[in-house]
N, C-alpha and C positions, 0 to 999 in steps of 0.2 A: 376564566370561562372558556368554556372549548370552543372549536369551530361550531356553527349552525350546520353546516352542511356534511359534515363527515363527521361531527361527534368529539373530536381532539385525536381521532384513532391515525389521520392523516392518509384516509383512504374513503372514497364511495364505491358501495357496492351497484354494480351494474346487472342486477340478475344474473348474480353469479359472475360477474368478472369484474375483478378487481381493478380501480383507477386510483391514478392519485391525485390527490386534492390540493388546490390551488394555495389555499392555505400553509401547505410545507414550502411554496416556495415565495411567499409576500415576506415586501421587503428586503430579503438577500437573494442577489446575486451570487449562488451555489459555485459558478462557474469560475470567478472572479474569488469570489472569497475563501475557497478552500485549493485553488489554482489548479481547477479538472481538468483537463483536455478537453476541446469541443466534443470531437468526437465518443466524448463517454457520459457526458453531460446526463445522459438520459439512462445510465446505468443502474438500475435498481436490483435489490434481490428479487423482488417480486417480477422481474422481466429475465433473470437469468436462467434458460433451460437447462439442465444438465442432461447430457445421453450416454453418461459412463458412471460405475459405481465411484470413480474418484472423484469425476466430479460433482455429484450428490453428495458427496463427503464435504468437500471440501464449503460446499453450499451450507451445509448446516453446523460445519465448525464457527467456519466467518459466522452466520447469523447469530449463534451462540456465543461467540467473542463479541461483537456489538453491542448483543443485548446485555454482557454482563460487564461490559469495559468498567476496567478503574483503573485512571489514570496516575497512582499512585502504585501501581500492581508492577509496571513497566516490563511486562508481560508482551509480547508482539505477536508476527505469523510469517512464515515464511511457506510462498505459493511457488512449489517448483514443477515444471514439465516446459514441453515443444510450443509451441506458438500456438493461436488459435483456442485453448484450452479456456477460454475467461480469465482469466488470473487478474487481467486489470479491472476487468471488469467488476469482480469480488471485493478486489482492493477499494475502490471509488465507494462498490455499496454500504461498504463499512465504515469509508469516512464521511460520507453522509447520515448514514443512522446516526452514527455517534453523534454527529455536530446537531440533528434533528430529537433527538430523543433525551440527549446528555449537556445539551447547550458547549457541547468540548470541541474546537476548533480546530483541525490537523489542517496539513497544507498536503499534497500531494505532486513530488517533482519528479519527471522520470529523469535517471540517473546522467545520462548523456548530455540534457539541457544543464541540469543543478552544476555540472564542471565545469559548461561551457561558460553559463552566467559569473560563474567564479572565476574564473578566469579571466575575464570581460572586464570586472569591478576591478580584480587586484592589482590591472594595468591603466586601468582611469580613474577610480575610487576609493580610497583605503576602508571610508565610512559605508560605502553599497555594502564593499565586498566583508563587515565584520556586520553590517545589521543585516544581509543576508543570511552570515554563519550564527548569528547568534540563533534566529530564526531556526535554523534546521537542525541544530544543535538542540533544543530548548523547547518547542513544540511539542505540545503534550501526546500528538500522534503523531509520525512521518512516514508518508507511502513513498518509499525507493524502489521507483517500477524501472523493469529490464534493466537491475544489476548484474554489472559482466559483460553487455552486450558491448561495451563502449572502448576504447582502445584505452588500456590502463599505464600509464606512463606509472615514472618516479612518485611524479608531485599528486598524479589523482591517486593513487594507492593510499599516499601522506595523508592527503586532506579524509582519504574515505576512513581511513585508520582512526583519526582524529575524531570524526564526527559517529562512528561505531562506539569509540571507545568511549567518550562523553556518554553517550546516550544510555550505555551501558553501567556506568557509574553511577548515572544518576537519575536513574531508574523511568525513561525514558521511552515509550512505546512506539513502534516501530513494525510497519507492515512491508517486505519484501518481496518484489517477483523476481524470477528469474526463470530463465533458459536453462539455467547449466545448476548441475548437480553438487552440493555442498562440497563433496571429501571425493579425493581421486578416488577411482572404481577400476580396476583391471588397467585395461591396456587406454580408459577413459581418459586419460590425463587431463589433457587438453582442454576438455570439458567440464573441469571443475571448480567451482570458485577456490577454490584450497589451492588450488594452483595458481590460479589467475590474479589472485589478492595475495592469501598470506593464511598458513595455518591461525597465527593468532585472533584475526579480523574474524577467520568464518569459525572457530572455538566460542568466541565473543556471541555471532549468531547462534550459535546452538546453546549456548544457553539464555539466550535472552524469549526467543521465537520458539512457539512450537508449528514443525514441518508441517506442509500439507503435501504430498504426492501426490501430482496429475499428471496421466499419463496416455498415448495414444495407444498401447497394448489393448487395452481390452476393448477399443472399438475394432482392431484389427481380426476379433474372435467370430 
């Protein structure tokens, strides 16, 4: 039986502007349970502006991967441009529809903390640090926000190799943001995860995800 008050649609209309209904969020802690960031907590598509054609784009791909998720597709997205752009923003909206509409539970780690906490376990816990991996390994959805940004040693390359290559096998769905540009570009280097990781790992992304390019060019026009 649906909600009374929005219908099951998981929105009331305000004479024309759209709210969301209490109802999406009774009984789970969104924040807690899919591990948001506070600060994105209140992430929705329906509150994401876009002011560039990529990022309209990039708004109606995600909303289109949401609405059609199958978690057996192990199909992803890779959100790439400069900061500011939404990208986590997008990402968050997406594991929320999914988890709201599909009853499918992702977890969302950004890449910097997910090393640190591994790190953390595999020097006091053996058991944290493998029911952490099994987790991000195995998870039907995994948001890896601002990958690259993070200072990539030996062992975070290892582990991230590890946890691509899994997910990649086994047909595991996977939303990436990043800063930096997949495949070195010209004199780019520097700025590429091709560089920064390993041709094999961002080979692995390119076929798992398909790109989204956002970019600050055309607000500059």
């Amino acid at each position: 039986m649906g909600c009374p008050k929005c219908g099951g649609t998981g929105f009331i209309d305000r004479g024309g502007v759209l709210e969301l209904c209490a109802c999406r969020y009774e009984g789970v802690n969104l924040q807690k349970y899919l591990n948001i960031p506070v600060r994105f907590i209140n992430s929705e598509f329906e509150n994401y502006i876009p002011v560039s054609p990529s990022q309209r784009r990039a708004l109606e791909v995600c909303l289109h991967y949401a609405q059609e998720f199958d978690p057996k597709s192990g199909k992803g997205l890779s959100l790439i441009g400069p900061p500011q752009m939404g990208k986590t923003h997008l990402a968050v909206a997406v594991l929320k529809y999914v988890y709201r509409q599909k009853r499918i539970r992702g977890f969302f780690f950004d890449t910097k903390d997910l090393f640190y906490r591994l790190r953390q376990y595999s020097d006091i816990s053996q058991e944290k640090y493998h029911k952490l991996m099994r987790l991000v390994l195995n998870t039907p959805l995994l948001v890896l926000d601002d990958l690259g940004s993070e200072r990539l040693s030996d062992w975070r390359i290892e582990v991230l190799s590890h946890i691509i290559s899994h997910r990649y096998n086994f047909l595991k769905s996977t939303i990436i943001t990043t800063n930096y540009s997949l495949l070195r570009q010209g004199e780019e280097v520097a700025k590429a995860l091709e560089e920064r990781l390993s041709p094999a790992i961002v080979g692995k992304i390119y076929q798992m995800n398909e790109l989204i390019d956002m970019s600050y060019e055309e607000l500059k026009k």
